[in-house]
C-alpha positions as CSV (number, residue, x, y, z in Angstrom):
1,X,-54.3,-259.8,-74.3
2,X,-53.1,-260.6,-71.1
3,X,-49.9,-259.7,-69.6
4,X,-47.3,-261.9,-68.4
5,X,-45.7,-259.5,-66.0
6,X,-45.9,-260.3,-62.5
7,X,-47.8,-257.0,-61.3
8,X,-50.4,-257.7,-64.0
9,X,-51.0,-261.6,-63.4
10,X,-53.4,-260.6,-60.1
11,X,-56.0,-258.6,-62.3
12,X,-57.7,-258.8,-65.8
13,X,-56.0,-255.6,-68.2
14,X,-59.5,-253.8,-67.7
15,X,-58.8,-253.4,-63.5
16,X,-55.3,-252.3,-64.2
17,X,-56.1,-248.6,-63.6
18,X,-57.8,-249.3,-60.8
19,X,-55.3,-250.7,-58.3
20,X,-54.7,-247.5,-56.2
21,X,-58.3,-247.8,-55.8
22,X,-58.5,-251.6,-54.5
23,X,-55.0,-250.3,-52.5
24,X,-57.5,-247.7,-51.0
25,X,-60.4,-250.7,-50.3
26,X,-57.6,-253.4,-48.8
27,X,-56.5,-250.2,-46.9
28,X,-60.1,-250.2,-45.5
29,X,-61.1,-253.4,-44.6
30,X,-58.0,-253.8,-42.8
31,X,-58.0,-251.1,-41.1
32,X,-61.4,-251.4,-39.5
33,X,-60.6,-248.3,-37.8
34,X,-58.2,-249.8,-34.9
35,X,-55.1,-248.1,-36.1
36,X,-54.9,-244.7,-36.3
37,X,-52.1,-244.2,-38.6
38,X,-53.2,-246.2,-41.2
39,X,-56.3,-244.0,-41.3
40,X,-54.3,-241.2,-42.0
41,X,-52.5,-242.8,-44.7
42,X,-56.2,-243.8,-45.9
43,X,-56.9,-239.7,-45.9
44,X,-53.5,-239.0,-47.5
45,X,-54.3,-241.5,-50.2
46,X,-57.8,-240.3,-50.6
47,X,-56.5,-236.3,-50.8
48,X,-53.9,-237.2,-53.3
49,X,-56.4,-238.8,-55.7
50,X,-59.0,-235.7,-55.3
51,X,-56.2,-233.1,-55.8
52,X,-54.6,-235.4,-58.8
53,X,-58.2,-235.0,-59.9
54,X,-58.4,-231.4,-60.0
55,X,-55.1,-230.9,-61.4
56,X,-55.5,-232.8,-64.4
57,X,-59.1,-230.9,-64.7
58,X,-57.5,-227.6,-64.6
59,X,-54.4,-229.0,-67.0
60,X,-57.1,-229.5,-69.6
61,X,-59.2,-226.6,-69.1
62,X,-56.2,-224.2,-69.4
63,X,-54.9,-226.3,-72.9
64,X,-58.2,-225.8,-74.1
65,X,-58.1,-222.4,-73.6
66,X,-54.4,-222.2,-74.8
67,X,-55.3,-224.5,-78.2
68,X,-59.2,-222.1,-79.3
69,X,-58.1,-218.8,-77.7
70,X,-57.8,-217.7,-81.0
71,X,-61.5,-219.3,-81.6
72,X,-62.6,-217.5,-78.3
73,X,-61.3,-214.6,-79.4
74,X,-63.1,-214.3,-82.9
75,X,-66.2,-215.6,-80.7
76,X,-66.1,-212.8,-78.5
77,X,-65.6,-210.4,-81.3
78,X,-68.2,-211.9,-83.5
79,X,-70.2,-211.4,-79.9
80,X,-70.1,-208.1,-79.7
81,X,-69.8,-206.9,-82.9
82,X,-73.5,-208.1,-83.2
83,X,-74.5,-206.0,-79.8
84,X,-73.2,-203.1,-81.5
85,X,-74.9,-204.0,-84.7
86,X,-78.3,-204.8,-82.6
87,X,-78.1,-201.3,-81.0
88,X,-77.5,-199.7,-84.1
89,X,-80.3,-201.4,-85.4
90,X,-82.6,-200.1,-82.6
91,X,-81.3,-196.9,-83.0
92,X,-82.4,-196.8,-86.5
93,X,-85.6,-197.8,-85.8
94,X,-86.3,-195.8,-83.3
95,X,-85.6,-192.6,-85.4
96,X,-87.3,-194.1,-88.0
97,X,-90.6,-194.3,-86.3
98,X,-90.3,-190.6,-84.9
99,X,-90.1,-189.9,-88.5
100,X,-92.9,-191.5,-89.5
């Protein structure tokens, strides 16, 4: 479906998301390099997506952990139980073949 609203009539609905990006690209080709503080507004533009970027990377990482930290938790356990159980094991072993 296409949108009537006047932001959306320049673009299909599937370039929606992107128009920061073609904002970045107009930026760019009009730029050219002659004016200075347009390139910095290009680098300001270009920082604010990477660290946008990172933020909602780290935002998910840390709800993941928040949500299965209980998982982790019985993982880890599990973990080492089964080191302890291993060396136990060896242990056993061991004895048993300077028994034998």
């Amino acid at each position: 479906m296409f949108s009537l609203h006047p932001h959306h009539l320049d673009s299909p609905p599937c370039d929606r998301h992107w128009t920061t990006s073609n904002n970045i690209l107009k930026t760019l080709t009009k730029t050219k390099g002659n004016n200075e503080t347009e390139m910095i507004e290009l680098e300001n533009i270009i920082y604010t997506h990477i660290h946008n970027l990172i933020t909602y990377i780290l935002f998910i990482f840390f709800l993941f952990l928040y949500f299965f930290r209980h998982l982790l938790h019985y993982y880890f356990k599990f973990h080492f139980f089964l080191i302890q159980t291993n060396e136990k094991l060896k242990e056993y072993l061991r004895d048993k073949m300077l028994v034998v």
